[in-house]
N, C-alpha and C positions, 0 to 999 in steps of 0.2 A: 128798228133804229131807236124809238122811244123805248122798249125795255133797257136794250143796251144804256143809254142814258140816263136811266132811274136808275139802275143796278147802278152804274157809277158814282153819280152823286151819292145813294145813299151810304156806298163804301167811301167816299173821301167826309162823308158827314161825319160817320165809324169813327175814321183814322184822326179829323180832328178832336172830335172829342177823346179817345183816348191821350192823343199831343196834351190837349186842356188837363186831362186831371194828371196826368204824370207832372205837369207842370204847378199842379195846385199842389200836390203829396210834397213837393220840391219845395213850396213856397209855407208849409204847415209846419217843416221840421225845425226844430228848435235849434237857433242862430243867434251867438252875441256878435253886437255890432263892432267890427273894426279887429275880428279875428278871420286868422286864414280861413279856407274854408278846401275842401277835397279837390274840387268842381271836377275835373274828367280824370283825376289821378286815383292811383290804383289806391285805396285805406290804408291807412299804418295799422298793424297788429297790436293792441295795449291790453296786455294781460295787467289786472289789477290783482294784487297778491292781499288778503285780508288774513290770513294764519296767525292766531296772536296766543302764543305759549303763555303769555303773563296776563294783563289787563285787555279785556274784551272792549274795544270802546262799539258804542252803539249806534255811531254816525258812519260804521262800516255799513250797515245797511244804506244807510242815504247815500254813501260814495257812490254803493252799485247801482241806484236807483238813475242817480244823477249822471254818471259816465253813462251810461244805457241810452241815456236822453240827449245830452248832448254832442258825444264822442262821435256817431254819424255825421253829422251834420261840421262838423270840424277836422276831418280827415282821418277818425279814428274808428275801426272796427274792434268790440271791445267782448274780453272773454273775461269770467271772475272765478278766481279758486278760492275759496274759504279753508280749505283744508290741504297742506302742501304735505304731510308725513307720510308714514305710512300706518294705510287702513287697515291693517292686519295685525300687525304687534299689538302684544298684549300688556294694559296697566290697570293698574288696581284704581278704583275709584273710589270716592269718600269713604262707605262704608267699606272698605281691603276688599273688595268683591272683585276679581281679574274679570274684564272688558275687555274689545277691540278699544284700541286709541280711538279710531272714529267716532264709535258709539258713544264714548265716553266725551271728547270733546264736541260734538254736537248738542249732546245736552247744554253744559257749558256756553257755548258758543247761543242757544236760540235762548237763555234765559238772559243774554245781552240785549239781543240783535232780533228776536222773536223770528228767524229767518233758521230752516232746518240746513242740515249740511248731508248730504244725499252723498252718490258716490260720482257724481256728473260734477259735483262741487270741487271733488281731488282734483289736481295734479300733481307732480314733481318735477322742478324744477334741475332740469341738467341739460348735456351738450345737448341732448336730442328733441328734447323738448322744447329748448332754446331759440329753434332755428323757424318756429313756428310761429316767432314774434317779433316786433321790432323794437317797443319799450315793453319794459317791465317797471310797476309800480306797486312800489312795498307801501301797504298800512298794515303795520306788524308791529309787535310785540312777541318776544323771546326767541326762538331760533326754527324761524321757517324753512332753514334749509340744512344739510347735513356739513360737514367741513368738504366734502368731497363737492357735490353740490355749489357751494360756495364758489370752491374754483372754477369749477366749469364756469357760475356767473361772470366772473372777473374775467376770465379767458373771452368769454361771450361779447361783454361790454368796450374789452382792448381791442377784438378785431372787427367793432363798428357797430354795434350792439345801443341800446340806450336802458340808466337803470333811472328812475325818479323815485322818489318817497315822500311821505306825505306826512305829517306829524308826527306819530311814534316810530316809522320807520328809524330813527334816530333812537329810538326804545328798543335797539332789536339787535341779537348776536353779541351781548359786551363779551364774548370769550374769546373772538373772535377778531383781531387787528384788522386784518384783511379788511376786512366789512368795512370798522371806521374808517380806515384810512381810503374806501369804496364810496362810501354815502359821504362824508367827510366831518360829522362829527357825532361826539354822543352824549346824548341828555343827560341833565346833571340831576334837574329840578322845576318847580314851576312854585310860583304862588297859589295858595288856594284860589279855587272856583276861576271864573271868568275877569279877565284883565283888560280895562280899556285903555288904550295906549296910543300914540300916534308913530305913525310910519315917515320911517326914514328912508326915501327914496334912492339909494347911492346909484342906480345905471337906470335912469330913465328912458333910455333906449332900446334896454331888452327888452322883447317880447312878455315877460313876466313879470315887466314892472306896466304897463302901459294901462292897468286895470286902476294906478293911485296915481294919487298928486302927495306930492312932499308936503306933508304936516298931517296928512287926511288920519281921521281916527279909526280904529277896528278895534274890535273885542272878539277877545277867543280866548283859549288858555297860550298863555305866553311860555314858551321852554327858554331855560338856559343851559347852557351846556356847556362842555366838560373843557379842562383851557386842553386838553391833548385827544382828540388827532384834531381839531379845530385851531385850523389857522390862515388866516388872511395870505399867508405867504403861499396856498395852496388853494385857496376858494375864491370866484368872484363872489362877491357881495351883491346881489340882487337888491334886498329889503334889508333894512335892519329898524329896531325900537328905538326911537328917541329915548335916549336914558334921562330928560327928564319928566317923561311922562310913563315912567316905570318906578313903580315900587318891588324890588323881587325880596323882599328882606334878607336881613344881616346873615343870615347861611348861604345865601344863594348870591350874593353880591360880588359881580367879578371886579377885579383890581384894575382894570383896563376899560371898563363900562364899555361895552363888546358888547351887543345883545341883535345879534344875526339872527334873520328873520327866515331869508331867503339867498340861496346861493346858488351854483351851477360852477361846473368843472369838467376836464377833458380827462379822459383814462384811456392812453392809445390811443386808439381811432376811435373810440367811443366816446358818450355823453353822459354828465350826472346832472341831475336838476333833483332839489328838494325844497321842501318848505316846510314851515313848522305849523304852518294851519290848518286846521282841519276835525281840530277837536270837540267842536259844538255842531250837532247836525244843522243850526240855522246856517254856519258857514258857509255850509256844501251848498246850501239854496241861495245864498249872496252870490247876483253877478259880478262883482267884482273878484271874487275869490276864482268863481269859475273861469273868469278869465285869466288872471293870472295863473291857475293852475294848467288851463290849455295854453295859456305863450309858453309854460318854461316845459310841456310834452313837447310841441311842435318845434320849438327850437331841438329839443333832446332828439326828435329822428331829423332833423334838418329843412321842415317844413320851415320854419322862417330863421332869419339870420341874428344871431346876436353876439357882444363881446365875451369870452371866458377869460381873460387875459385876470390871474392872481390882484387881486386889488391892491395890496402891498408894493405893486409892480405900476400903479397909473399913475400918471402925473393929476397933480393935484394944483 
């Protein structure tokens, strides 16, 4: 009867201690305060898309460093493609030397980002591929997907799908309508270097605003963009720049001093959320950014609620 009894205790000693450290691994994982959190629900799928046919920025590394890190711990299970083409077709590189496209943009791509692109780093983005995620997030530059491609996303995103983008996401596809009138606008211009500005708060209630206070200051590079497919009468306004704590100079100077920061939009039964920050890798490491970039994911698969109602359309 005393074995029996040792054997027990020491097996409920077991079981608590394993309870304790699943509950410490739980209490270690990296959590901003006053964001949803997973807790017994199933993870959202967030494929991060970094393919960038024109300019490499090099805080595509931190994105993936930083989604890896926090995207658990906030109801996201997260995959990264760096390379969406195809690894096979052949182009000529600096010196006219015919290469695989991979080979060739990998170089490329690691004298950015000092991060190789293997073939675990591919994907392609289409119906089938699609269905194995629930947002997609473009940091991109030039054309990560094919036109064909394209529609599948748009078909994807209309029948309950979610697309976000992240800074040059708005730097990606000008050939391509579909796209802007998909993310909903596209970059015109920026000022040199880093722009400190303060933030115009316009829906303090959405999830992707709840990281500022109206007036608060940030520095990143500031984008301005293009007056078409960007319009108020199509976009909630999330963020926008106090115009007057922006200088964009006389090229870049819109007629309506418009300088939209952050927006969200409904496509069919789907979601669009973008922001235009993200260009300095300190960004990615700023809680605030990371929070506003996790309220406007979680809003995009329906993790938390917020308004898309056209801003041109609220009463004021």
């Amino acid at each position: 009867m005393r074995r029996r009894t040792f054997a027990f205790g020491m097996l409920a000693a077991g079981f608590s201690l394993a309870v304790l450290a699943a509950c410490q691994a739980d209490q270690d994982a990296p959590r901003l305060d006053g964001a949803a959190s997973s807790g017994t629900r199933a993870a959202k799928r967030l494929l991060l898309v970094t393919h960038s046919g024109g300019f490499i920025h090099a805080s595509v590394a931190t994105a993936e460093e930083v989604l890896k890190q926090i995207g658990p711990a906030h109801g996201f299970e997260v995959t990264c493609w760096r390379f969406t083409g195809d690894p096979e077709s052949k182009v000529k590189d600096k010196s006219g030397r015919e290469r695989s496209a991979l080979e060739v943009y990998a170089e490329r791509f690691r004298g950015s980002t000092r991060l190789p692109v293997e073939r675990e780093h591919c994907g392609r983005i289409n119906k089938q591929t699609l269905k194995n995620f629930d947002v997609v997030l473009f940091f991109t530059t030039g054309n990560p997907v094919t036109k064909e491609e394209l529609n599948d996303l748009r078909e994807w995103v209309r029948a309950g799908g979610a697309l976000a983008g992240t800074h040059c996401a708005t730097d990606t596809l000008y050939t391509e309508s579909v796209y802007g009138d998909l993310i909903g606008a596209y970059f015109r211009g920026h000022p040199p270097g880093l722009q400190k500005i303060r933030i115009r708060v316009e829906d303090p209630k959405h999830p992707a605003a709840a990281a500022f206070t109206d007036g608060e200051e940030f520095q990143d590079e500031m984008y301005v963009f293009r007056d078409q497919p960007f319009s108020r009468d199509r976009l909630h306004i999330i963020l926008s720049i106090d115009p007057a704590s922006f200088n964009p100079g006389k090229n870049l100077t819109r007629a309506d001093n418009d300088y939209a920061i952050s927006w969200c939009r409904r496509e069919g039964q789907g979601r669009v959320f973008y922001t235009s920050f993200g260009h300095d890798p300190k960004v990615w490491k700023d809680p605030r950014f990371q929070k506003h970039l996790l309220g406007g994911l979680q809003w995009a698969v329906g993790l938390l609620p917020g308004d898309d109602t056209p801003s041109s359309k609220l009463k004021r």
